[in-house]
C-alpha positions in Angstrom: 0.0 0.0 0.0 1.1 3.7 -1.1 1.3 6.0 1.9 -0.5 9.0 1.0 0.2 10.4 4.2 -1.9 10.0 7.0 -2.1 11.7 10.4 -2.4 10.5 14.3 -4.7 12.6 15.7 -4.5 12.1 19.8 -7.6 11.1 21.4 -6.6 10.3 25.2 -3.9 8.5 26.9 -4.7 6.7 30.3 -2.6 4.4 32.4 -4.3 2.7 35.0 -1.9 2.7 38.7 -2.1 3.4 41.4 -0.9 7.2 42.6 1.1 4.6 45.4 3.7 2.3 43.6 1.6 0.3 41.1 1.4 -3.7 40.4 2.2 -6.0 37.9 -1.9 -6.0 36.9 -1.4 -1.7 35.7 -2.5 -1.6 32.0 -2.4 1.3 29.9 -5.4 2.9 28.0 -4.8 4.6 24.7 -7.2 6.2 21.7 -6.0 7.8 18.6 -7.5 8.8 15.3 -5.8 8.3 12.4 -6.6 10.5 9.3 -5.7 10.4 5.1 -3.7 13.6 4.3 -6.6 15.0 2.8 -8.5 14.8 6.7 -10.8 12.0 6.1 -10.4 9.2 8.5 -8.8 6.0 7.7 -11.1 3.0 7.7 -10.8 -0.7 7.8 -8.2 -1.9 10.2 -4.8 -1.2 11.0 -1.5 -2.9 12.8 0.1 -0.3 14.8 3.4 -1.2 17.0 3.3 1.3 20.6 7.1 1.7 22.1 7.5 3.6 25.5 10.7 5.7 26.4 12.2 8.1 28.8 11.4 11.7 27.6 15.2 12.6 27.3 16.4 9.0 26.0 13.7 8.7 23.7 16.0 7.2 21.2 16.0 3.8 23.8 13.0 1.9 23.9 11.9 0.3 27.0 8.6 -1.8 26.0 7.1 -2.5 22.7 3.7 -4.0 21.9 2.4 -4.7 18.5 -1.4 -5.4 17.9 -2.7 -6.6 14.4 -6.2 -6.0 12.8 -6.9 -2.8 15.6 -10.7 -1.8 14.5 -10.9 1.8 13.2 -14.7 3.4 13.6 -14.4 6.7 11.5 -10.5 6.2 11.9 -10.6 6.4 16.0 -9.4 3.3 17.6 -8.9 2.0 21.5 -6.4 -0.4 22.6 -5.5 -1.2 26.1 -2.0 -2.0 26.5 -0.6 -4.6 28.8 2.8 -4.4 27.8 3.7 -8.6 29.1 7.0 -8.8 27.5 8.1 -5.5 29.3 10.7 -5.5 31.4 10.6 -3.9 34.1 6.9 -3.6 34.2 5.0 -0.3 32.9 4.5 0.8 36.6 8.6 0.4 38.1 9.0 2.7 34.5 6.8 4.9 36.1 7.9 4.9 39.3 11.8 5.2 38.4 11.2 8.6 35.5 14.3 10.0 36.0 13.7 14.2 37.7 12.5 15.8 35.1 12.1 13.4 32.7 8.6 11.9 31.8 7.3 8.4 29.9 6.6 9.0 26.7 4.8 7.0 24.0 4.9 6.7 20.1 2.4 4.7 17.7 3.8 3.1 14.3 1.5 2.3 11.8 2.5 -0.4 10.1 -0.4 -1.1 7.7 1.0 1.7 5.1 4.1 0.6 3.1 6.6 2.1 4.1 5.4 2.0 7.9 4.5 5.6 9.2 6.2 6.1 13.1 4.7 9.2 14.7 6.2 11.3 17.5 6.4 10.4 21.0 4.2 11.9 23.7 3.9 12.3 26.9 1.4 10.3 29.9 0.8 10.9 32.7 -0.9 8.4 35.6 -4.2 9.1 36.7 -4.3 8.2 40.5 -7.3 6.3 41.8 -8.3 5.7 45.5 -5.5 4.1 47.2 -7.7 0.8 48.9 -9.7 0.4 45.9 -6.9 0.2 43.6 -4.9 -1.8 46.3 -8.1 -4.2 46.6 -8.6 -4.4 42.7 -4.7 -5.5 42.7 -4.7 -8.2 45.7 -7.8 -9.7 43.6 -6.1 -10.1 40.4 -2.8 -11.0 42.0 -4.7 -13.9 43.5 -3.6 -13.5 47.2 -5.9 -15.7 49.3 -6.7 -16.0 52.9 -3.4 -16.2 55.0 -1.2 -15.1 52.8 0.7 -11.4 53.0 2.3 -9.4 51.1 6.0 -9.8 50.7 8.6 -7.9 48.5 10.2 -10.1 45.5 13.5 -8.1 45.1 13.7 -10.3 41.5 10.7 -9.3 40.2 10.9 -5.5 42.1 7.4 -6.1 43.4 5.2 -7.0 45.8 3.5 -10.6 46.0 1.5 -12.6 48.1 3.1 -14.9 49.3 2.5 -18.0 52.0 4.8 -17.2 55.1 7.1 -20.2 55.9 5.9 -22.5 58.8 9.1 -21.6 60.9 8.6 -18.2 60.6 8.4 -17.5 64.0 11.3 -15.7 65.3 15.0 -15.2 65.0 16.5 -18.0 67.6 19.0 -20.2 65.5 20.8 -22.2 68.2 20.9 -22.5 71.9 24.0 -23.3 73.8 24.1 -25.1 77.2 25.9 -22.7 80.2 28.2 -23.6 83.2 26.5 -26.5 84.5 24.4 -27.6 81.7 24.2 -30.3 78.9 22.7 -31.1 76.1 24.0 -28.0 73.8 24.5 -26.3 70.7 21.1 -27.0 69.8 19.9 -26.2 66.4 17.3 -28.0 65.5 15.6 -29.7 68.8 17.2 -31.5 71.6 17.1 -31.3 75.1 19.1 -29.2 78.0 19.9 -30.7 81.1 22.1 -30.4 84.3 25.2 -32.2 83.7 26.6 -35.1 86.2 28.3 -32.6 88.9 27.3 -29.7 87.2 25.9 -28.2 90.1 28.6 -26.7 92.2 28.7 -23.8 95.2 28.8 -21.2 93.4 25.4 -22.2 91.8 23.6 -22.5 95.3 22.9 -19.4 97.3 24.3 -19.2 100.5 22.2 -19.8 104.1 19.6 -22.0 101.9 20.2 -25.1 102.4 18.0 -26.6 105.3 17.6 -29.7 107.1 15.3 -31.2 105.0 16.9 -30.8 101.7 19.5 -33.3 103.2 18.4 -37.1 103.1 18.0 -39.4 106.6 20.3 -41.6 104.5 23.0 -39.5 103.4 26.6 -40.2 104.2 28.4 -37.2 104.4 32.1 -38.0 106.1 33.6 -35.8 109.1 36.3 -34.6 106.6 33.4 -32.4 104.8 32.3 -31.2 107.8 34.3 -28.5 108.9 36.3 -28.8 112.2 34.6 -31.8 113.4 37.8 -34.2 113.4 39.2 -31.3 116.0 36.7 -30.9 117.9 36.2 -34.4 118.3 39.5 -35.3 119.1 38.9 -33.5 122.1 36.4 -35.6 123.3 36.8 -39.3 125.4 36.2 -41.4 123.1 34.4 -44.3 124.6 34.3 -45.8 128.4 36.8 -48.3 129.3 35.6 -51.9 129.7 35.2 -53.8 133.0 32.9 -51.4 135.2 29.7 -52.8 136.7 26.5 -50.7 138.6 28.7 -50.1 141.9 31.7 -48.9 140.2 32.9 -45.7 139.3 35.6 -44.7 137.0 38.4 -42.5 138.7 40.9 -39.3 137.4 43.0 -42.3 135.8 40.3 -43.5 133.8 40.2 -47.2 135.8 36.8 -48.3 137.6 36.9 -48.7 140.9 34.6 -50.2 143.7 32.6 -47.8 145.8 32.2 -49.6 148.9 35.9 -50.5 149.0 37.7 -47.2 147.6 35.3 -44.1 148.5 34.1 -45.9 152.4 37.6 -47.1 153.1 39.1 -43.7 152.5 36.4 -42.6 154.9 37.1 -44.6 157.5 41.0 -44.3 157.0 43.1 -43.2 160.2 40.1 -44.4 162.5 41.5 -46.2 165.3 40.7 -49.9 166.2 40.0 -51.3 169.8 38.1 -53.9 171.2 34.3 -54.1 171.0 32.5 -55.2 173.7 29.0 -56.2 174.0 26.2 -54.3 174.5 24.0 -55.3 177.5 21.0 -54.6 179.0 21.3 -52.7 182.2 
C-alpha cells in the first residue's frame, strides 16, 4: 500500500496505577485517530506497534507491543496496553522517570508501506483511591486467605506470598551454660544439668535446710568442717570392766565404791576392842 500520508490525531492516553507504587496488573489505555492527508479518517483496520521511552532517551525503547487488525470506527481506535513482554513492568518505569524526565509514548502504523512512526508523547498516571486500587490489585494477584504481602526483590514487586511455617522468630541455636548439657542445639534436643554440674557457686548461701538433706545421706567428718578437732577432744568411749557399783576415777580405771570411796572414809580411824552391849 502507497502512503498518501496519514495523520495521528491524539484522542486520550490513560494508564491505569495506582498514585502509590503500582502492580504487575497496571495496564495502559490509549485512543487515537488516524486520518488520510486530505482529513478524512482511515477505515478498515490497521496494525500499529506502541514503544515507550524516557522523555530525554527517547532514542531507547523500553517496552514495545504490537497489535494486528486494531478496529478503526471513522479512523478512531482504542487499545489497552498490557505491555507482558516489558521488562521492568510499565509501573517500576513509572515509578523510576528520571527528575525531570517523563514516559513518553509513540504509535507506528504499520499497515502503510513504508510503515509511518509518529512522535512520542507524553502520559501521565491518573491516580485512583488508594484501597480500591490496592483491593482491585490483591484480587487479580490472586492473594488468598493467610497469605501477605511480601517484597520479591527479583521481580521488584510486591507478592502474596504464603509465610514459611518456621517463621516465627530469630532464635537459631541455643548453647548449654556452666553446669548444663545437652548444647548447641539447632534443631531440637534437650538441655539438662550435667553429672556434677551443680557446684557452690550455683547454690545461694544460708539455703540449704535440714530437709533438703536425706535421713540416709553419708556425708564423712572430713566435709564437715572442724569436726575431726573438735572431736578429738572428746573421750572417746568408756573403758571396759565397770559394773553398777563402780565408778571410774581421774586415771580413767573403775573402781569399787564400797571398798575405795568408804575405806578412804574410814582411814586413820583407830581400832579397839568391841565389847558387848547389854542390858542394864
Amino acid at each position: 500500500m502507497i502512503n498518501l500520508g496519514r495523520k495521528l490525531l491524539l484522542a486520550g492516553i490513560t494508564i491505569l496505577i495506582s498514585a502509590s507504587n503500582g502492580f504487575a496488573s497496571d495496564s495502559l489505555s490509549y485512543s487515537g485517530r488516524l486520518v488520510n492527508a486530505n482529513g478524512s479518517p482511515v477505515t478498515g483496520t490497521a496494525n500499529l506497534t506502541f514503544d515507550l521511552a524516557y522523555s530525554g532517551s527517547p532514542g531507547i525503547i523500553l517496552c514495545s507491543q504490537s497489535l494486528n487488525g486494531v478496529d478503526l470506527s471513522n479512523g478512531v481506535f482504542h487499545v489497552k496496553l498490557a505491555f507482558p513482554d516489558c521488562t521492568p513492568e510499565v509501573n517500576t518505569l513509572l515509578a523510576n522517570t528520571p527528575a525531570n524526565e517523563t514516559v513518553v509514548i509513540r504509535v507506528t502504523d504499520r499497515t502503510p508501506d513504508p510503515d509511518k512512526a509518529y512522535s512520542f508523547q507524553a502520559i501521565h498516571s491518573v491516580p485512583y483511591s488508594y484501597i480500591s486500587q490496592m483491593t482491585k490489585q490483591l484480587a487479580q494477584m490472586s492473594a488468598v486467605d493467610g497469605q501477605i504481602l511480601a517484597w520479591d526483590d527479583a521481580a521488584k514487586k510486591w507478592l502474596p506470598k504464603t509465610p514459611a511455617a518456621s517463621s516465627g522468630g530469630t532464635l537459631t541455636s541455643i548453647t548449654a551454660g556452666d553446669g548444663l548439657s545437652g548444647g548447641t542445639i539447632t534443631g531440637s534436643g534437650t538441655i539438662a544439668i550435667a553429672t556434677d554440674g551443680v557446684t557452690t557457686t550455683h547454690i545461694d548461701d544460708e539455703t540449704i535446710t535440714n530437709s533438703d538433706i536425706s535421713l540416709t545421706a553419708e556425708i564423712a567428718q572430713s566435709k564437715i568442717a572442724n569436726l575431726t578437732t573438735d572431736l578429738s577432744n572428746k573421750e572417746a568411749k568408756l573403758p571396759a570392766g565397770g559394773v553398777n557399783t563402780d565408778y571410774l576415777d581421774g586415771a580413767k580405771v573403775w573402781q569399787n565404791f564400797d571398798e575405795s570411796v568408804r575405806g578412804s572414809l574410814l582411814l586413820n580411824l583407830g581400832t579397839g576392842t568391841a565389847a558387848p552391849i547389854t542390858d542394864t
